[in-house]
N, C-alpha and C positions, 0 to 999 in steps of 0.2 A: 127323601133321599132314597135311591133304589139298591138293594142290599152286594149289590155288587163294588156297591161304590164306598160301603162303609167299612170295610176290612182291617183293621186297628194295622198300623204300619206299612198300609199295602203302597207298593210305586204308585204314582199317579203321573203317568205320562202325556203329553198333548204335545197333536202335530196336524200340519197341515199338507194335503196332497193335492196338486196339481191334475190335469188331463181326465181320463175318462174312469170313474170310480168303480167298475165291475176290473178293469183288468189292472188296476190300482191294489185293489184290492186280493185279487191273486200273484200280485208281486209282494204286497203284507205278507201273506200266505206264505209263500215261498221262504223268505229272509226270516221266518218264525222257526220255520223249519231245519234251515241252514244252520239256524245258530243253537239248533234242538232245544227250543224254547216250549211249552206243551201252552196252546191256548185252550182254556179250560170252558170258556162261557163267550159267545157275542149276544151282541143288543146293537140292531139296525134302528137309528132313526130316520123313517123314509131315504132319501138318499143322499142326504147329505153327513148325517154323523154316524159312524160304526165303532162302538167301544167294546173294544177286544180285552177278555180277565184273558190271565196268563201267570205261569209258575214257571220257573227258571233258577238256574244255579246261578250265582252271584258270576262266576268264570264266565260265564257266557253273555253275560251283559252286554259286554263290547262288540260279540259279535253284532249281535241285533240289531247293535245302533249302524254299524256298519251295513247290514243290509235292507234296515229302512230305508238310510240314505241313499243306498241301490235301487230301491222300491220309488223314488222320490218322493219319499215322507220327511218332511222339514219340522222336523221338534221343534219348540222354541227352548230362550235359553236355560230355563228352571228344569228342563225334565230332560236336558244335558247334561247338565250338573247335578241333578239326581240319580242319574247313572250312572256316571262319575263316582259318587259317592257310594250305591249299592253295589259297585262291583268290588269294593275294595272290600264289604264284609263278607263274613264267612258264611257258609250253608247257601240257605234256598229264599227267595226271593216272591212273593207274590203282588200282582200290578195288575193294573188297568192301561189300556193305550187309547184315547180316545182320538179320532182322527176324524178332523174335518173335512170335506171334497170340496172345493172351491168351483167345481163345475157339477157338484148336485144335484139331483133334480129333488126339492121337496114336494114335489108330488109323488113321489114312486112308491109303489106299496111293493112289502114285500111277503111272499108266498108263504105261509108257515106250516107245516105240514101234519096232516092230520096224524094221533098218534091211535096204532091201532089196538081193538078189544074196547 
């Protein structure tokens, strides 16, 4: 299990996106933003899955889901209803969004960038 994924209570969100996953993926971007959601950590697997950590006030939960759906990110039903459910508690919120691209290229490697000193 990869430590981002074991977070005791964390959201665990899954969803599936349509069309071309680079600019899919800067509409995630965007609606994270919108909804001033802070994404803390990503993990690209080649180019089909990208799971995005993330930290969020409970109040803003709804936005988000509102602008996945702008993004065309299709949650399925469990991590509707688990948003449903975190938005109605108090405080702060920490979650995973894992998103599959339905038009991925599993061969795609991606650049990582050297860190420098």
């Amino acid at each position: 299990m990869w430590a981002f994924l074991e977070r005791a209570g964390a959201l665990r969100l899954t969803a599936v996106a349509k069309g071309d996953p680079d600019a899919t993926t800067a509409r995630i971007s965007d609606a994270f933003g919108e909804a001033r959601v802070s994404i803390v950590d990503v993990h690209f697997f080649a180019g089909v899955i990208t799971v995005l950590t993330f930290e969020a006030g409970a109040a803003h939960l709804p936005l988000l889901e509102a602008g996945l759906t702008r993004a065309g990110v299709a949650l399925d039903a469990s991590s509707r209803a688990a948003l449903a459910h975190a938005a109605m508690t108090p405080g702060d919120v920490e979650g995973t969004l894992s998103v599959t691209f339905a038009h991925g290229d599993p061969d795609r490697k991606h650049e990582i960038p050297s860190v420098p000193g």
